[in-house]
C-alpha positions as CSV (number, residue, x, y, z in Angstrom):
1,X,0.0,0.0,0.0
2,X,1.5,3.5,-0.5
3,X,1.8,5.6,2.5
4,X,0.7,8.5,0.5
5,X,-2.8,6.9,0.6
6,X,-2.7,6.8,4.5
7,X,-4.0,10.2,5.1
8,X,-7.5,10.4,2.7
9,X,-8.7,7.4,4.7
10,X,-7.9,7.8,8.5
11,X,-11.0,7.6,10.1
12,X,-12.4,10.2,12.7
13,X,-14.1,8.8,15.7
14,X,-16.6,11.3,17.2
15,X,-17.3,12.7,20.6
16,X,-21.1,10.8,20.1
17,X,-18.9,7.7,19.2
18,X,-16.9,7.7,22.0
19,X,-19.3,8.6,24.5
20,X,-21.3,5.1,23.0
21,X,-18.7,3.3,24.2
22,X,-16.6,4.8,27.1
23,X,-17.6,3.8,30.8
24,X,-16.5,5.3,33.8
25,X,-15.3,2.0,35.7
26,X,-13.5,0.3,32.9
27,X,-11.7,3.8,32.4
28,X,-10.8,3.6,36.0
29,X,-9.2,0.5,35.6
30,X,-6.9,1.1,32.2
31,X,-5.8,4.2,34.0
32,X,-4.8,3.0,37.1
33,X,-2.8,0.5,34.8
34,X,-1.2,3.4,32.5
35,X,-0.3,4.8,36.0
36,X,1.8,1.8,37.1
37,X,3.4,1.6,33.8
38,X,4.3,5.1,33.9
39,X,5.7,5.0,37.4
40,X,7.5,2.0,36.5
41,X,9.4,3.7,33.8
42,X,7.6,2.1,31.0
43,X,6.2,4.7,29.5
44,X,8.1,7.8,27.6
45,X,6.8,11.2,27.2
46,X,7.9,14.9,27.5
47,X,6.3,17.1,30.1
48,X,3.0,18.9,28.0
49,X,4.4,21.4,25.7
50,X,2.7,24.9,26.0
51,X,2.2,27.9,23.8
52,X,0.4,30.7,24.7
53,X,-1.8,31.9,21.8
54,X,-1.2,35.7,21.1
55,X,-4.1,38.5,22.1
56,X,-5.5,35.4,23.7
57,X,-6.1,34.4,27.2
58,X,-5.4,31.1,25.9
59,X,-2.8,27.6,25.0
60,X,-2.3,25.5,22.5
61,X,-0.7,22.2,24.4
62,X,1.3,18.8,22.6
63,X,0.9,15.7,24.5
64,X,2.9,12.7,22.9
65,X,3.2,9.6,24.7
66,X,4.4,6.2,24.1
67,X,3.1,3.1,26.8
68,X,1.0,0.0,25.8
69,X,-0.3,2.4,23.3
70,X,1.2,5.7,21.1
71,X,-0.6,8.7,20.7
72,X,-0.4,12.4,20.9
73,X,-3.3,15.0,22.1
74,X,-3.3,18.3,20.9
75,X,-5.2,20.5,23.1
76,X,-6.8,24.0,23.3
77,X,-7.8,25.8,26.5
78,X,-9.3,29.1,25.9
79,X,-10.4,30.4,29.5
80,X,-12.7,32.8,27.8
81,X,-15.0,30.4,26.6
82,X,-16.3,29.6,29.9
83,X,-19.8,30.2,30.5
84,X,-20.2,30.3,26.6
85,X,-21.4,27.6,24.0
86,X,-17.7,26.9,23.4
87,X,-15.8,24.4,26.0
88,X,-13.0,25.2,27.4
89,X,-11.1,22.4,26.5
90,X,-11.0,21.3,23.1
91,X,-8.6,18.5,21.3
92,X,-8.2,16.1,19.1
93,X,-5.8,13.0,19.5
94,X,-4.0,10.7,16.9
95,X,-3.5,7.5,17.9
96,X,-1.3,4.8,15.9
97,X,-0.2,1.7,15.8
98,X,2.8,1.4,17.6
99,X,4.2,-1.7,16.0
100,X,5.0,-0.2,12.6
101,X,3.8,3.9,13.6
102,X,1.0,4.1,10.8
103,X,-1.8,6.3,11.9
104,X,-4.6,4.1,13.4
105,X,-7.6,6.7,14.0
106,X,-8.2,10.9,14.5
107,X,-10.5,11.3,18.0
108,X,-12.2,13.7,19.4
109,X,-10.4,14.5,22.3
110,X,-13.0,16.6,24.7
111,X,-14.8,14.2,26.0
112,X,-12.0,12.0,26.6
113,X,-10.1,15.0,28.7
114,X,-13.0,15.0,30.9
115,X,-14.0,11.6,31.3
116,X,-10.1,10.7,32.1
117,X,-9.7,13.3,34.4
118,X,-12.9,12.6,36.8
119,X,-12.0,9.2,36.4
120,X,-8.2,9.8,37.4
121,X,-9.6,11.2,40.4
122,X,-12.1,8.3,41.2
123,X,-9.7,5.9,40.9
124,X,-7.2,7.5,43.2
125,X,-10.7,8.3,45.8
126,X,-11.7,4.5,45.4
127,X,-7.2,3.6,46.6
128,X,-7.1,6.1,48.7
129,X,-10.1,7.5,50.3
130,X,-12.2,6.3,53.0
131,X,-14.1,3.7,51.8
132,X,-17.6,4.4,52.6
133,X,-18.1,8.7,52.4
134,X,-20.7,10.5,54.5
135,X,-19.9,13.9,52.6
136,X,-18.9,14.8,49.4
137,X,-17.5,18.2,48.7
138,X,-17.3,19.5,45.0
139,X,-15.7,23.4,44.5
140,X,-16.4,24.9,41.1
141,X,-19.3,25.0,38.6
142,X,-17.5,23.8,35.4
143,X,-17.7,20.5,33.1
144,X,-15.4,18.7,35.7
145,X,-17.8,19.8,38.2
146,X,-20.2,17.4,36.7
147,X,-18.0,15.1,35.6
148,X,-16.8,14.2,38.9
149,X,-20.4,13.8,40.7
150,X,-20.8,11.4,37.8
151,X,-17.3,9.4,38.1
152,X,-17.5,9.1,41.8
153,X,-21.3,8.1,41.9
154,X,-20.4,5.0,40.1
155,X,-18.7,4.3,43.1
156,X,-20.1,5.9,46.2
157,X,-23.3,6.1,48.3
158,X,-23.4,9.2,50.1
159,X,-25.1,10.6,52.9
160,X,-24.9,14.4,51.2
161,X,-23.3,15.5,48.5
162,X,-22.1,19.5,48.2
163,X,-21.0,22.0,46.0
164,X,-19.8,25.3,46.2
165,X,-19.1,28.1,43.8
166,X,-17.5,31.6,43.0
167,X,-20.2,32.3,40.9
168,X,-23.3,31.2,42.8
169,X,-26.2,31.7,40.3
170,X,-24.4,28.8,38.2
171,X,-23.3,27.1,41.0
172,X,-26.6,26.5,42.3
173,X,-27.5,25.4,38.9
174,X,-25.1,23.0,38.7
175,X,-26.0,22.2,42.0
176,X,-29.9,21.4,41.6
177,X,-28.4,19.2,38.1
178,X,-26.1,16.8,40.2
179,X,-28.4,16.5,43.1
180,X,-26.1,18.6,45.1
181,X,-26.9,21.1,47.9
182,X,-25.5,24.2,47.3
183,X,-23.0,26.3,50.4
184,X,-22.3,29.7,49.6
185,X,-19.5,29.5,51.7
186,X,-16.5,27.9,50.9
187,X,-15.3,26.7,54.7
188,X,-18.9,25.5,55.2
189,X,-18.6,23.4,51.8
190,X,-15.7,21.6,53.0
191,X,-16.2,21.2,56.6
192,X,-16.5,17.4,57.8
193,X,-16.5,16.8,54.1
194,X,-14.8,13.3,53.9
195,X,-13.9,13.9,49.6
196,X,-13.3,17.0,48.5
197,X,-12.7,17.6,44.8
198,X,-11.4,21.4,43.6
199,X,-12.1,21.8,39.8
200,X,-12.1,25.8,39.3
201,X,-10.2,27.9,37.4
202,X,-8.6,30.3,40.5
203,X,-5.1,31.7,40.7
204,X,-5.8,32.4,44.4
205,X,-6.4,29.6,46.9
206,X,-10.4,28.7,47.0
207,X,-9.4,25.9,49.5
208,X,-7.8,25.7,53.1
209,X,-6.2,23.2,54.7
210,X,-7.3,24.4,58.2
211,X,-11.0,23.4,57.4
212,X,-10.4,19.7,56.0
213,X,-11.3,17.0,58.0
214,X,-8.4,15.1,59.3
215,X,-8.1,11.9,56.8
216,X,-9.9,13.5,54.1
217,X,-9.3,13.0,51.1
218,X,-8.7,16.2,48.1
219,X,-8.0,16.1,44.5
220,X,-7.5,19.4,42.6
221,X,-7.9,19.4,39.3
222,X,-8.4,23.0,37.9
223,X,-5.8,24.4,35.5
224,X,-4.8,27.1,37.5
225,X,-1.5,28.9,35.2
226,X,1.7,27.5,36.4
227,X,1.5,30.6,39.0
228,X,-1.4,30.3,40.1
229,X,-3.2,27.5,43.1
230,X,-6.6,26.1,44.7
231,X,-5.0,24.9,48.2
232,X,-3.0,27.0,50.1
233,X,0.1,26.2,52.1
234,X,-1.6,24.5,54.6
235,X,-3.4,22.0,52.8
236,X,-0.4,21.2,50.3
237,X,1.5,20.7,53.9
238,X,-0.6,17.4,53.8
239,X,0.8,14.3,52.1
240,X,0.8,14.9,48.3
241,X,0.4,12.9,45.5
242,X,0.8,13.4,42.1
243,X,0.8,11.4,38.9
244,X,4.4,12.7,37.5
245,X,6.9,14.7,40.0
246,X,8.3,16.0,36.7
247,X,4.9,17.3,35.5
248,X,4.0,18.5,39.1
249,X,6.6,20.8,39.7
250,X,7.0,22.3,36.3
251,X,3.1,22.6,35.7
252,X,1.2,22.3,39.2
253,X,1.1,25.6,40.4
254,X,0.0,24.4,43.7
255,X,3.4,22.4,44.0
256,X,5.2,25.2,42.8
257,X,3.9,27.9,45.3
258,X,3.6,25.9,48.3
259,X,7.3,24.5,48.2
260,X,5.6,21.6,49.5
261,X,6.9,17.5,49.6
262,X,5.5,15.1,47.5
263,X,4.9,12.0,48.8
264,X,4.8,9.4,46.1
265,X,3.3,9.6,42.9
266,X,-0.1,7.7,42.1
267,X,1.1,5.0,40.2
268,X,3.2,4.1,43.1
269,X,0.7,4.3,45.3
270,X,-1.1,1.5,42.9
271,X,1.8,-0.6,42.5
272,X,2.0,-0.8,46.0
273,X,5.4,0.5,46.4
274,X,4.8,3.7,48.6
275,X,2.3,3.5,51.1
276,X,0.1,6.3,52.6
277,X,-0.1,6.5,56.2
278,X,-3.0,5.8,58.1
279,X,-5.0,8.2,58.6
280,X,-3.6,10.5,56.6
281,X,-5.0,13.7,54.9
282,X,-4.6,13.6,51.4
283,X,-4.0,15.7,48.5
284,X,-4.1,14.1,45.0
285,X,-2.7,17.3,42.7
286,X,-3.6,16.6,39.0
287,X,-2.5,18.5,36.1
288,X,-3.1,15.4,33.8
289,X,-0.4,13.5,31.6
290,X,0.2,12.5,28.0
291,X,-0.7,8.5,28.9
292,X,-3.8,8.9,30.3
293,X,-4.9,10.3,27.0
294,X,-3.5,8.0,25.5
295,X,-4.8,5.5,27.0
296,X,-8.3,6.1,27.5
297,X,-7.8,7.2,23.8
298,X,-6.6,3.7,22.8
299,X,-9.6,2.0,25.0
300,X,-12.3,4.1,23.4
301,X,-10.3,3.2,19.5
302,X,-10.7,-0.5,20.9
303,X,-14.0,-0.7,21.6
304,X,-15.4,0.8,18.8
305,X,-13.6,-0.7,16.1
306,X,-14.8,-3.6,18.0
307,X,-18.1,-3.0,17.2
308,X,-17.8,-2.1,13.4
């Protein structure tokens, strides 16, 4: 075949495709793995490469990566959009076939960013949280807002869930969606919260660690700048995880403005070769990696072609 005759051909899988096929637990599952791999040094990447688009409060991010699968996301995160019909985040990734490097598929890569990212973080709840919650916290008003209620109700019962949000006419929206009940005030939200899960966009701290519950557990996921945090110094004083110590202190501006330790990284944490200590508060800081894209990418390509 001519390789020329490659590109006319390369199918696109569609956000309605993908959504067809992609569950939250199975997700969990092949990301936890990628997260073993990639703390066992079996996976190679580059930290995300970022440029900022001129006259825009915006990026344009590569994310190659090379594990069980190979693919590369290439991401847009216009800040602007928010609260518009636009998301936020949009991409596209290319995945191919790693034995000989032809291209295998073009996917919409929207969907996939939020579906891996709540499910990052209800994967690392399910290892690391308490096992049966009495309060769910969730800060922010976003698509990762909803995406975690989602994620983590596939795994939890209950008692009350909460949200809480800068801007309080969508946050009690959002709120009255999920099934939430919406705090106006931030320590309120979190107190005696036993999960608490940060998804906004704020370059100041939204979060301290004075209210958490001792043992709680916290992931932040908001894209924050490299400058700018959720937690402040007293909650990243708690024991940290991350998914790549690389990634974390060149991109998590939490880690970088806190000067705090980190403990292990998640797929250690998995592997079983760091352990928390009981009791422990903790802080799972995500700024997301190349193979979980890649991965949940090369799960969603699976499926479907199954089906065709």
């Amino acid at each position: 075949m001519n390789p020329g005759n490659h590109a006319p051909s390369l199918p696109y899988i569609s956000e309605a495709e993908i959504q067809a096929v992609l569950e939250w637990r199975p997700l969990m599952d092949t990301l936890e793995r990628a997260m073993i791999s990639f703390s066992a040094g079996e996976v190679a990447q580059p930290v995300r490469q970022m440029v900022q688009v001129p006259g825009q409060n915006a990026i344009i991010a590569a994310m190659p990566a090379v594990g069980e699968a190979m693919a590369v996301k290439v991401v847009t995160l216009y800040h602007d959009n928010a609260g518009t019909d636009l998301p936020t985040h949009q991409a596209v990734i290319l995945v191919f076939d790693k034995s000989n490097g032809s291209p295998l598929a073009i996917l919409d890569g929207r969907l996939i960013t939020e579906m891996r990212t709540a499910a990052a973080s209800a994967a690392a709840a399910r290892k690391l949280a308490v096992r049966n919650p009495e309060i769910v916290t969730i800060m922010g008003n976003g698509v990762q807002a909803r995406a975690h209620a989602e994620a983590l109700a596939e795994i939890y019962q209950w008692s009350e869930l909460r949200l809480w949000a800068r801007n309080e006419s969508r946050g009690r929206r959002v709120a009255d969606d999920i099934g939430a009940r919406f705090i106006a005030d931030a320590e309120q939200s979190v107190r005696d919260a036993d999960i608490v899960i940060c998804t906004t966009s704020a370059t100041e701290p939204v979060l301290n660690g004075d209210w958490l519950k001792q043992g709680a557990f916290v992931s932040a996921v908001g894209w924050n700048t490299l400058d700018g945090r959720e937690l402040d110094d007293a909650a990243m004083a708690n024991t940290v995880i991350v998914e790549s110590v690389e990634a974390a202190n060149h991109q998590a501006g939490n880690i970088r403005n806190s000067g705090c330790e980190i403990f292990a990284e998640i797929g250690e944490i998995y592997a079983g070769t760091k352990t928390v200590p009981a009791g422990a508060t903790i802080i799972y800081d995500s700024v997301g990696i190349a193979i979980m894209d890649v991965a949940a990418a090369k799960l969603a390509y699976d499926l479907i072609t199954a089906r065709r």
